[in-house]
N, C-alpha and C positions, 0 to 999 in steps of 0.2 A: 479441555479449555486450551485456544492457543492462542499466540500473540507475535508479535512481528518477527520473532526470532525464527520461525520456520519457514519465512520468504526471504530470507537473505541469502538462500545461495540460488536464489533466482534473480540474483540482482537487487532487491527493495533493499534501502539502507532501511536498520530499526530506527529506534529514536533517540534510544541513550547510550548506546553503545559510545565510548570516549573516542573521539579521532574520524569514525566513521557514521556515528550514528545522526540522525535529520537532525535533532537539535545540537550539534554541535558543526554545521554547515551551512546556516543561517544567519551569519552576520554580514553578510551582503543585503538582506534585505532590511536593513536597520529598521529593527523590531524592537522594543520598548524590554522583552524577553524573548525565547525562544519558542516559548508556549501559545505568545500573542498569535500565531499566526492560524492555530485551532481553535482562536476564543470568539465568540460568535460577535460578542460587544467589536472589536477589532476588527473580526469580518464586514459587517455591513458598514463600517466607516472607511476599511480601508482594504477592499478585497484582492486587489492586484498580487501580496504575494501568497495569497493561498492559490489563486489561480495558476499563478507561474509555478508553485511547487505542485499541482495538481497534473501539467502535464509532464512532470516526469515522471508520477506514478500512476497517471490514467494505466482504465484497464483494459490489457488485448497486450501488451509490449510485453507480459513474462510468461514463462511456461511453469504450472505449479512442478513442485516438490516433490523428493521423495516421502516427504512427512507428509503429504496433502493426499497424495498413492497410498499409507499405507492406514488414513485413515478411510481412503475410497474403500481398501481392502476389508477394514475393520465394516463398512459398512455392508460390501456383498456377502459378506459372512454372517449376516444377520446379529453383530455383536456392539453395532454401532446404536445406543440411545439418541445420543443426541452430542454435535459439535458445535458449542459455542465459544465465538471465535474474537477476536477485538480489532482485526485484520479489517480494511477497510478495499482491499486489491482484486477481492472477487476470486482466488486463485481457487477456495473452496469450491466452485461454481464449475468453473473451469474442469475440476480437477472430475465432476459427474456428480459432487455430493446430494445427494436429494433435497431440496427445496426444506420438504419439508423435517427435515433432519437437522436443519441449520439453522443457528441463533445466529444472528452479525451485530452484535449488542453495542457496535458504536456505528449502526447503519453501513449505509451500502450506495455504491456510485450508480448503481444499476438504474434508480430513478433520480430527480428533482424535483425541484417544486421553486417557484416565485414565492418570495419571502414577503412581499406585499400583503397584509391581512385581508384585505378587501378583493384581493384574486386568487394567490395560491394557487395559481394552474401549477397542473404537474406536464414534467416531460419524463421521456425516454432515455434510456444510454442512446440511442441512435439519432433523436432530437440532438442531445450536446455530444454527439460527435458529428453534423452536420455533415458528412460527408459519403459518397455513394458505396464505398467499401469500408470495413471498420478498419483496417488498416493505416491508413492517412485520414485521421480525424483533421475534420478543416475547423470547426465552431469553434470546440475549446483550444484549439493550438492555433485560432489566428486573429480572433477576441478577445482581448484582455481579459474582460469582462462577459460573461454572457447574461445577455436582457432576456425579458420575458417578449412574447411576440403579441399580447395581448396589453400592457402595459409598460413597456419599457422598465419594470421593476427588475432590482438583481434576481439572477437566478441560480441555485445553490446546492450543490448536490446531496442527496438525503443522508449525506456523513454525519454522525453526532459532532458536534464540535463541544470544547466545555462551554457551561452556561445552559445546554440544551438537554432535555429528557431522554432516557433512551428509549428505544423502540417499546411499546407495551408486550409487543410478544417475548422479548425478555421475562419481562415479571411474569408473565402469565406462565411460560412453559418452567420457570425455576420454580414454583409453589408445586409441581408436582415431580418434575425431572430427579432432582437430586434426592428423592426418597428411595427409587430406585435401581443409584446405582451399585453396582458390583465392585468396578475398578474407573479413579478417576487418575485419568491419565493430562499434566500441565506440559506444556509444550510451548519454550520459546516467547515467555512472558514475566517481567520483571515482578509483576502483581505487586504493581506501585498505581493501579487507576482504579477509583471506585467509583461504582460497588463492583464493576467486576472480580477484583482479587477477592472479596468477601465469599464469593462462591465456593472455594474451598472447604467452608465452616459451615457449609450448608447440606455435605451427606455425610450417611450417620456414622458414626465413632467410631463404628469399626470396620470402614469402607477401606482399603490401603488408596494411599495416594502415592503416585509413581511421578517427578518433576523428572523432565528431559531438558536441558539446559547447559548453557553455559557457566553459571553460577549456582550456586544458592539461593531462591527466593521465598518470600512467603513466609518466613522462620517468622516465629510470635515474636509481637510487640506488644508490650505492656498495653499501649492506650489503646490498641484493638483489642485487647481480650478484658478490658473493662467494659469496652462496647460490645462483650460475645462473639469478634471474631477470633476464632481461635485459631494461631499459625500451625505452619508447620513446622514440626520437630522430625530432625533428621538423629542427630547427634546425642542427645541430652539420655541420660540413663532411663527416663520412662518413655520413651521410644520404640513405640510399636508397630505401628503401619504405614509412616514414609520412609521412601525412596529416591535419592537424588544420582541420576546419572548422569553426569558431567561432560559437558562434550558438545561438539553440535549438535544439530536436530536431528538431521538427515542421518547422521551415525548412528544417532541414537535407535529410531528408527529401524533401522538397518540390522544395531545389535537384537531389538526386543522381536524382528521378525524371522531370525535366526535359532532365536530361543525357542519359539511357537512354529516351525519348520516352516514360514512361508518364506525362507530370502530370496530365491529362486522367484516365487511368482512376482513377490514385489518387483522383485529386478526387470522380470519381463513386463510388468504390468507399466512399470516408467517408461522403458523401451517403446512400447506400441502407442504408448497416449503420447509422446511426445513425437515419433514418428509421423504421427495422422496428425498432430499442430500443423509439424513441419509441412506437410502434405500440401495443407489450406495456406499455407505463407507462400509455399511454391505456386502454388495454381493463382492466388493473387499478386505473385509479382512477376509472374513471364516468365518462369521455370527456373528462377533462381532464388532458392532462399538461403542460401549461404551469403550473396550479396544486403538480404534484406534484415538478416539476423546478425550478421557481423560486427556492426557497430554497437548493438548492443549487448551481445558476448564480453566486449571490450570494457562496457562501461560496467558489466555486473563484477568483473575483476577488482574495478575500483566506484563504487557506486559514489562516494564521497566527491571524486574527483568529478563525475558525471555531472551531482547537482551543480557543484562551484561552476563546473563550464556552459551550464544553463543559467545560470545567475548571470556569468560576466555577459554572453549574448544577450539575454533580457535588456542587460545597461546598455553593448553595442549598439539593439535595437534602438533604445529610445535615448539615445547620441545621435543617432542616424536620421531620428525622427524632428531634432534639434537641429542637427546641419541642415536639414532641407529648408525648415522654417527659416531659419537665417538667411539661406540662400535665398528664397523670396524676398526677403528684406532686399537683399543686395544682389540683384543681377552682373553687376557688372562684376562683385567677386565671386558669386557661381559663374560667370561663363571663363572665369580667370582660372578656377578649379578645376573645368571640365579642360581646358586648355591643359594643364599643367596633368592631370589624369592621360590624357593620350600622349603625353610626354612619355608616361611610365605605365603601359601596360602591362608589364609582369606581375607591378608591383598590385594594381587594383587587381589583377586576376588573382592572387594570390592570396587575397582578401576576404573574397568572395567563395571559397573552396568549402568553409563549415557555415551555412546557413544557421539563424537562430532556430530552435527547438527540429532540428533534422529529426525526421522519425524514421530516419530508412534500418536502423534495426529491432522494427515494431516486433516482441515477440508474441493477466495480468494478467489479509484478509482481507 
């Protein structure tokens, strides 16, 4: 079971994380809450800032993980059941996990669908990234909004937002998954969303459960273990089968495949899959992918700082899109601007240096 916390050191901010995490970098898009911007009632009313925070985690821009390796690993060892993930980034896909090996239990960007009941065409990731390489997607980073081309209706990618059902191959694969497993290993999830957290309380009692995290999560709560989900107990003297390792993902990781003598391969297995990324970024941008990864190196340093300065562009853009209008209005003070603009060419050149949503360090659950 994983959760946003094993894509953050490929740059994805999580959600709750304090300082850096998405919902505490969204009040630039004055949102009613934090949460409004996942809530489906909020989407079809007012979808522009799911969209604008959708191209900063579109997928192709990250390279997975050492946790996302060393679940690949878990799986060519034949010890992999099943990965069900809350990750919305694809990095599992990415990373080689088999199709069918993978639950995305709050869906996936990979398709969409027209939310129009009377059409519901579906598209492609390659439809909403409209563009001839995946690399510089043009549809969703140059359309507010993306229509259907059969109806003009919104079009929404097959992400669970709240309000919506999760995928049925959820329920379908957990009524037999979790009977069994051996070892259930949580990875980089607060197991604060349900019913995903409920999954814990669903293999048998004496399965160990191993938490790789930052925190403590999942410990019992009285009103869920009225309701039969039983938490986890780390600490408490009838404590038997959890394990909480503390730390980030990737170390974690790292420590558990050290213990089972794979660090070595892990370490080469990140080496080569991230090499052959780079490979395909080099062959798509004219033999430089250092130029085309570097900006986004920069922003996985500080992803926080990333969204804010796709927030403020967003505002620049449609300021931009307001002076123009204006400037129609009033010719004679556009041609007074453009005057006073060739006055000061440094200073519009200067201006112009960060385009809104730049994708040039396209590297991405």
């Amino acid at each position: 079971m994983v959760g946003a916390g094993i894509s953050t050191s490929a740059g994805i901010p999580d959600f709750r994380s304090p300082g850096t995490g998405l919902y505490s970098n969204l009040q630039s898009y004055d949102l009613p809450y934090p949460e409004a911007i996942f809530e489906i009632g909020f989407f079809k009313q007012h979808p522009e800032p799911f969209f604008a925070l959708a191209r900063e985690l579109y997928p192709g821009q990250f390279k997975p993980t050492v946790c996302h390796y060393f679940m690949r690993l878990l799986q060519d060892k034949g010890l992999l059941l099943r990965c069900y993930t809350q990750n919305i980034d694809t990095l599992e896909r990415v990373a080689g996990l088999d199709p069918e090996l993978l639950v995305e239990a709050h869906g996936t960007f990979f398709t969409s669908h027209c939310l129009r009941p009377s059409c519901h065409q579906c598209y492609d990731l390659a439809w909403m990234r409209g563009s001839h390489t995946p690399f510089f997607p043009e549809r969703i980073f140059s359309s507010l909004v993306p229509k259907c081309e059969k109806c003009q209706g919104l079009v929404k990618p097959d992400i669970v937002f709240f309000g919506e059902n999760l995928p049925s191959r959820f329920f379908t694969l957990l009524q037999s998954d979790f009977e069994k497993v051996d070892l259930l290993i949580i990875m980089g999830t607060s197991l604060q969303v349900q019913p995903f957290a409920s999954l814990i309380s669903r293999v048998p009692t004496n399965t160990p459960r191993l938490l790789i995290n930052k925190e403590k999560t999942g410990q019992s709560d009285p009103l869920m273990s009225l309701m039969g989900f039983g938490g986890m107990d780390f600490d408490s003297d009838k404590a038997y089968r959890d394990v909480a390792w503390l730390g980030d993902c990737d170390s974690g990781c790292l420590a558990l495949a050290e213990l089972l003598g794979w660090k070595e391969e892990l370490e080469e297995v990140v080496r080569r899959e991230h090499a052959a990324i780079d490979a395909k970024v080099e062959d798509r941008h004219g033999g430089d992918p250092k130029k085309s990864l570097g900006d986004k190196a920069k922003a996985q340093k500080d992803p926080a700082k990333s969204l804010g300065d796709k927030v403020n562009a967003q505002k620049d853009l449609e300021k931009s899109s307001g002076d123009k209008a204006n400037a129609q209005k009033d010719p004679k003070k556009s041609q007074g601007n453009r005057d006073k603009a060739q006055s000061e060419p440094e200073e519009m050149q200067g201006a112009s240096k960060d385009p809104p949503f730049s994708m040039a360090g396209r590297n991405p659950n």
